[in-house]
C-alpha positions as CSV (number, residue, x, y, z in Angstrom):
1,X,-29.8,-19.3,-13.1
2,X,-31.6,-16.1,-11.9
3,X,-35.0,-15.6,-11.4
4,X,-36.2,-13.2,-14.0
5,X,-36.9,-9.2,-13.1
6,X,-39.4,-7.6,-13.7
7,X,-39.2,-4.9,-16.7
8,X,-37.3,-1.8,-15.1
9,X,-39.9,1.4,-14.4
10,X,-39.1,4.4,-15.1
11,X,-38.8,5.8,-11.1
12,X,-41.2,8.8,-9.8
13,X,-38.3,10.2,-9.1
14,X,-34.6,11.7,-10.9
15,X,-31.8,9.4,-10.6
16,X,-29.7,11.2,-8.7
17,X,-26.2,13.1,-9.6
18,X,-23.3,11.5,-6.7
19,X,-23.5,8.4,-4.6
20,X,-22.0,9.2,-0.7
21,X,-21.0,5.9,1.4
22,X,-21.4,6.8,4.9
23,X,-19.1,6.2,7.4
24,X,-21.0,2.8,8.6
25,X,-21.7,1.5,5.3
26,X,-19.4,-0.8,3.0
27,X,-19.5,-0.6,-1.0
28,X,-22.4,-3.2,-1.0
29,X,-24.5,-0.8,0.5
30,X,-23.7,2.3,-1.4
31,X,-26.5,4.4,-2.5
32,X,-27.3,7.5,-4.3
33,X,-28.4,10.4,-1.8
34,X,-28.9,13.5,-4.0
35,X,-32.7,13.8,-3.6
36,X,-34.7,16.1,-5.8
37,X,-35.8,19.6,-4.5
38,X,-39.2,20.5,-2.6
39,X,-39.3,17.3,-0.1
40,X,-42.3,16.6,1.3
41,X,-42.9,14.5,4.4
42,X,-44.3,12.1,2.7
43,X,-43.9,9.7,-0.5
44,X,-44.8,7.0,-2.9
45,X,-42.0,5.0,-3.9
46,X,-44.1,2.7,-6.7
47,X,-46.6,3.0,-9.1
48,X,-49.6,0.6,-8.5
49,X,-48.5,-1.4,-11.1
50,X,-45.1,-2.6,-9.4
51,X,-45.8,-6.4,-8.6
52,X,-46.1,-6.8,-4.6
53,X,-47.6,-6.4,-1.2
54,X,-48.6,-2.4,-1.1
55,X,-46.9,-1.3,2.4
56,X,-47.2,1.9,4.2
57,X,-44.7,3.0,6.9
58,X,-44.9,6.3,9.0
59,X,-43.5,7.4,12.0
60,X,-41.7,10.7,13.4
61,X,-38.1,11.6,14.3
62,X,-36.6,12.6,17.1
63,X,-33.1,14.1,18.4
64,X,-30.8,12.4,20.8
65,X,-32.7,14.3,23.8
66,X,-36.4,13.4,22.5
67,X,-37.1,16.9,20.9
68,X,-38.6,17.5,17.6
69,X,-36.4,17.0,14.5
70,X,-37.5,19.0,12.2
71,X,-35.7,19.2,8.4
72,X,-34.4,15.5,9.0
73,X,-34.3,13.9,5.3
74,X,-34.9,10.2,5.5
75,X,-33.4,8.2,2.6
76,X,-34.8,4.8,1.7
77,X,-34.0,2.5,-0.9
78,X,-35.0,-1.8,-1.0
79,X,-35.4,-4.7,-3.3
80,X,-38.4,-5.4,-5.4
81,X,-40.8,-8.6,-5.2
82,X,-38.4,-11.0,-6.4
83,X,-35.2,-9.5,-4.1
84,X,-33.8,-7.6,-6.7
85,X,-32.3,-3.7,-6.9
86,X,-32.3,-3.9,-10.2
87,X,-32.2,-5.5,-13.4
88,X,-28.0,-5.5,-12.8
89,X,-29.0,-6.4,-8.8
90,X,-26.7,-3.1,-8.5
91,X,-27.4,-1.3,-4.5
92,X,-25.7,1.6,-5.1
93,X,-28.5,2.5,-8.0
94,X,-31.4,1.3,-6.7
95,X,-34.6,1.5,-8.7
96,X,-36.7,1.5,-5.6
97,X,-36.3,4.6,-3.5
98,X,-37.6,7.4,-1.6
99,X,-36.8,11.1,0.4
100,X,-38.5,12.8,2.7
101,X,-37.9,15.4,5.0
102,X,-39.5,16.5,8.1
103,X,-41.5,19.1,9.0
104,X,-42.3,21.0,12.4
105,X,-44.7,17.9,13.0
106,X,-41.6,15.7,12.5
107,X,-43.4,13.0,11.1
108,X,-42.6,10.8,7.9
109,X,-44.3,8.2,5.9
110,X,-44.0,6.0,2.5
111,X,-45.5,4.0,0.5
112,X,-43.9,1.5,-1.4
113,X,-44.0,-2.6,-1.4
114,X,-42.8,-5.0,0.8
115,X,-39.6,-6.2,-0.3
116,X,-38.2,-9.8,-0.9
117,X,-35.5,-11.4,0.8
118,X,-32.0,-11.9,-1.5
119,X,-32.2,-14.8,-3.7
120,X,-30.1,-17.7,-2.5
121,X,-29.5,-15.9,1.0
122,X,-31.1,-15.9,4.8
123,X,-30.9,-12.3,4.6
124,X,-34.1,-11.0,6.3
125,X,-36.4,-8.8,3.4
126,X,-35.6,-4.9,4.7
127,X,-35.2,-2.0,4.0
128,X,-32.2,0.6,4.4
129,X,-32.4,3.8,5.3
130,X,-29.8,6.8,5.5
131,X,-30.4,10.4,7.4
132,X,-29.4,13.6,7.6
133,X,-30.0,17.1,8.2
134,X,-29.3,20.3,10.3
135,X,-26.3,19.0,12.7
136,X,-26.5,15.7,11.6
137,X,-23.9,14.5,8.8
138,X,-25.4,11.6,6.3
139,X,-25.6,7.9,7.7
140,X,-26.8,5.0,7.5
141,X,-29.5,4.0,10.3
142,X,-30.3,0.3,11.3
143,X,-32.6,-1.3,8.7
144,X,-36.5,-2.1,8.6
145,X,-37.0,-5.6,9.2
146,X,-40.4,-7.4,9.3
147,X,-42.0,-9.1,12.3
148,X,-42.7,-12.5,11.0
149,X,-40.2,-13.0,8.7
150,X,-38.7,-16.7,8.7
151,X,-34.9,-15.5,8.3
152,X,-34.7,-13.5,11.6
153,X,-32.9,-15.9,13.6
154,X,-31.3,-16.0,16.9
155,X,-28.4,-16.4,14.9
156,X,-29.2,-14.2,12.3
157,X,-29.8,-11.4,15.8
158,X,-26.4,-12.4,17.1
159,X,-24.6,-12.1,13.8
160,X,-26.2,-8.0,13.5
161,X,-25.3,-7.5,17.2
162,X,-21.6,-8.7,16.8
163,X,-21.6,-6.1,13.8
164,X,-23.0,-3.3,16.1
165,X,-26.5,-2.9,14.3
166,X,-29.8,-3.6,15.8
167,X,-32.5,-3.6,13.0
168,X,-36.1,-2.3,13.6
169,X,-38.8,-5.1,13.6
170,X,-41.6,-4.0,12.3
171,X,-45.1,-4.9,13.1
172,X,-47.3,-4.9,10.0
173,X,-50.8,-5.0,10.2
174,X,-53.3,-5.0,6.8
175,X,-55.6,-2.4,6.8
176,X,-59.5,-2.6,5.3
177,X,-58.1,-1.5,1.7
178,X,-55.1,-4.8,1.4
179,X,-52.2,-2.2,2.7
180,X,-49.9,-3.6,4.9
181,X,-48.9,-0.6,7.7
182,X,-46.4,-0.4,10.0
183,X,-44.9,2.3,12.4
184,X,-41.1,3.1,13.1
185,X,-40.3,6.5,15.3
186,X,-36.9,7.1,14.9
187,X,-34.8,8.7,17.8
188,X,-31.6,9.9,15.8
189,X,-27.7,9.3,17.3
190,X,-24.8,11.9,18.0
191,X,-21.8,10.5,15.2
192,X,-19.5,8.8,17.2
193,X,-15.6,10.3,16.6
């Protein structure tokens, strides 16, 4: 039997309108990419009264060559406290999500919670994350894993590695107000044909 969900929220944000797999995602790991309009760099993916760890991640993005990326969109989506998407445990309609898009600072941040591992699985907790922008089609990026977290294995490493991904550990550190922080800068990747 299932652990029960929490109620459903309604999201600070619209559901969006069409779901886009990228190229290096598989139907489990569909999700909705129409964000809403006026993007800021930053965003809060939860209300304070979503059950978790409050976390904070920030960081900037940069092209293949180490210059500025400005007008990257960075699409996140994870479970909630108990390793759920949703009440249906659906990924491609996440209830916890969040855009952004960078400015000519290139930076990013959210605010969200930490997520749970999967029920039932050795699946690290994470979090995925799609971009794209100016030259750069929509795809998926290597997922935010935590530092610390008992399912990241050497075999867990070996089994990502075989599959060609290479997740970002995170470092999280709690600042004076209970926030756990960490930083990610990402260094985006010419499609491969």
């Amino acid at each position: 039997m299932r652990a029960a969900v929490p109620k459903q929220r309604t999201p600070h944000l619209p559901m969006p309108s069409r779901v886009i797999l990228p190229p290096s995602a598989d139907a489990r790991h569909a999700a909705p990419v129409s964000p809403p309009r006026n993007l800021s760099w930053k965003t809060v993916v939860t209300s304070p009264e979503e059950p978790g760890e409050p976390l904070s991640i920030s960081g900037t993005i940069s092209q293949p060559d180490g210059k500025p990326a400005e007008g990257i969109v960075l699409f996140i989506y994870h479970t909630d406290a108990t390793g759920y998407y949703n009440e249906k445990d659906d990924a491609s309609h996440p209830r916890l999500k969040g855009w952004m898009k960078t400015g000519p600072d290139v930076r990013y941040e959210f605010r969200t919670i930490k997520p749970a591992p999967y029920p039932h699985r050795t699946t690290p907790a994470h979090i995925h994350a799609h971009v794209y922008g100016p030259q750069y089609s929509e795809r998926s990026i290597n997922d935010y894993w935590f530092e610390g977290d008992p399912f990241i294995t050497a075999k867990e490493l070996a089994r990502m590695k075989e599959a060609g991904a290479a997740p970002a550990i995170i470092s999280l550190k709690r600042n004076g107000a209970g926030m756990l922080r960490g930083i990610r800068n990402i260094t985006l990747k010419r499609a491969q044909n």
